[in-house]
N, C-alpha and C positions, 0 to 999 in steps of 0.2 A: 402689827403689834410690835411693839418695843419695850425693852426692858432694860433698867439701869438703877444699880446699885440696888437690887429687887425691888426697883420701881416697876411696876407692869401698866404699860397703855394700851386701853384698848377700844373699839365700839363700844358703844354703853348700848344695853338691851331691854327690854320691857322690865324683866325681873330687876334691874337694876333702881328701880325707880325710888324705895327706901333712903340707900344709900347718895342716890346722886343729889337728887332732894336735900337731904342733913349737908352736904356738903357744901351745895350752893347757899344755904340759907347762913351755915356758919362764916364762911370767906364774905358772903354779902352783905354782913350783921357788922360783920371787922372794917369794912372799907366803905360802902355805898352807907350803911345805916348809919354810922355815925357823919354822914354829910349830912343825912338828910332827916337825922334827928330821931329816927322809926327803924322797927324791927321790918323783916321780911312777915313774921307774920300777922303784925297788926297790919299788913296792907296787902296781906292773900293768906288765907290760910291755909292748913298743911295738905288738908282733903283735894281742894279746889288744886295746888300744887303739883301735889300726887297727880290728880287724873290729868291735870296739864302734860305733864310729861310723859305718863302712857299714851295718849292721845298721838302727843309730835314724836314718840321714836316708831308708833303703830303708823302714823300717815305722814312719816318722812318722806319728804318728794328726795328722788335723788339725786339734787345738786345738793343736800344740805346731808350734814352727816353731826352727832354727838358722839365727846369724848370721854375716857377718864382716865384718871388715874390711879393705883392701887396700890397699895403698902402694907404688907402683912395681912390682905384679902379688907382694908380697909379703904373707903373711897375720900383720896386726899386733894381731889382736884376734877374739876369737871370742862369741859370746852365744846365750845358748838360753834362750826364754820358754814357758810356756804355761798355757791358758786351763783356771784352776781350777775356775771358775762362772761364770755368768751375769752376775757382779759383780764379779771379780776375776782375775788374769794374777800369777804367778809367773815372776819374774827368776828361774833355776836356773841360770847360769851366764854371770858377766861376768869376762871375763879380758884385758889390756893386754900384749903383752911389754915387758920394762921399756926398751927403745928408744925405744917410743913412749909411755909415760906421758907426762903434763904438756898431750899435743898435741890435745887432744878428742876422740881416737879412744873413748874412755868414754862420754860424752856422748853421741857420734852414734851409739854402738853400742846404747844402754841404750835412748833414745826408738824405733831401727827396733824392738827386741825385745819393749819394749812395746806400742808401736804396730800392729804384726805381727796381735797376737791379740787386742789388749784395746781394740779402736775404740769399743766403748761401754760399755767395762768400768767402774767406780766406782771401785775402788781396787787397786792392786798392790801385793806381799809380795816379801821374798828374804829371806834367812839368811846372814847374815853373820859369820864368826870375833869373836868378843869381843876377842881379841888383834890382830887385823888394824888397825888405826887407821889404817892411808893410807885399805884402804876404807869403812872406817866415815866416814871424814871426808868425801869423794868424796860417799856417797851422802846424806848431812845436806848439803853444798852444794846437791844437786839436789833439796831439798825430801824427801828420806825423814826418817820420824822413830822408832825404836824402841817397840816397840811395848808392851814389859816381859815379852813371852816369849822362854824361852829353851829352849836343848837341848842335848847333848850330840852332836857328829857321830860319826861312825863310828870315826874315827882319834883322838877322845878330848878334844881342846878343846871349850868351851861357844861355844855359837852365839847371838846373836840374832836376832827376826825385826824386820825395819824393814818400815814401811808405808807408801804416801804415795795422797792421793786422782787422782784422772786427770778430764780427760784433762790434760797436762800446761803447756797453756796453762791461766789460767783460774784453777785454783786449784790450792794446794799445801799 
């Protein structure tokens, strides 16, 4: 757990599931929805949401671990990592509501989620929207660097994958 500028990070737990929920779906309404045109909830609804995530933090396997973050006992930031090899940890999901952009809730979110799972991992991966450029820009300030693969998501934008070596003192 971490704490800064009474940010608090920490595991997210079943009771959390309200909060982390509103969270994801507000940061994912600001940046994914407007790419792709739709809300989070015309394309899952909040029920179906909910029991998703009591579900994956009740049958986390544990290479994969959920973050959050917290501000005045409010949830500003959500993160989910997990460990792909022996050699590498997967970023799957970093998300800000846009209240707290700009304030390092990113930063302190993105190092526990790696950190989490990848204490002697080599290098980390995520996927990131082609179109997204706040995060694209975000993750090339903390040292990620695209890697030249790419994909198509589910809902139809091209993704990249950005890479960066760990641990994240040290080298970048």
């Amino acid at each position: 757990m971490s704490t800064e500028a009474h940010l608090v990070v920490r595991e997210a737990q079943v009771n959390d599931a309200e909060g982390f929920v509103a969270a994801h779906e507000a940061a994912w309404n600001a940046t994914i929805g407007v790419i792709v045109d739709s809300t989070l909830e015309e394309l899952a609804p909040l029920a179906q949401r909910l029991a998703g995530y009591r579900k994956g933090i009740e049958e986390s396997p544990a290479n994969a671990r959920a973050w959050l973050a917290e501000r005045s006992g409010e949830i500003v930031g959500i993160a989910v990592s997990v460990r792909e090899s022996p050699r590498s940890v997967e970023l799957r999901d970093l998300y800000v509501v846009p209240g707290a952009w700009g304030t390092g809730v990113a930063s302190t979110l993105l190092r526990a989620a790696i950190d989490s799972v990848g204490e002697d991992a080599e290098e980390a991966f995520l996927w990131v929207g082609a179109e997204n450029v706040r995060a694209r820009r975000f993750y090339e300030r903390e040292g990620w660097s695209p890697d030249g693969a790419s994909r198509t998501s589910p809902l139809g934008p091209s993704e990249l994958r950005y890479r960066r070596l760990l641990p994240f003192s040290g080298r970048s």
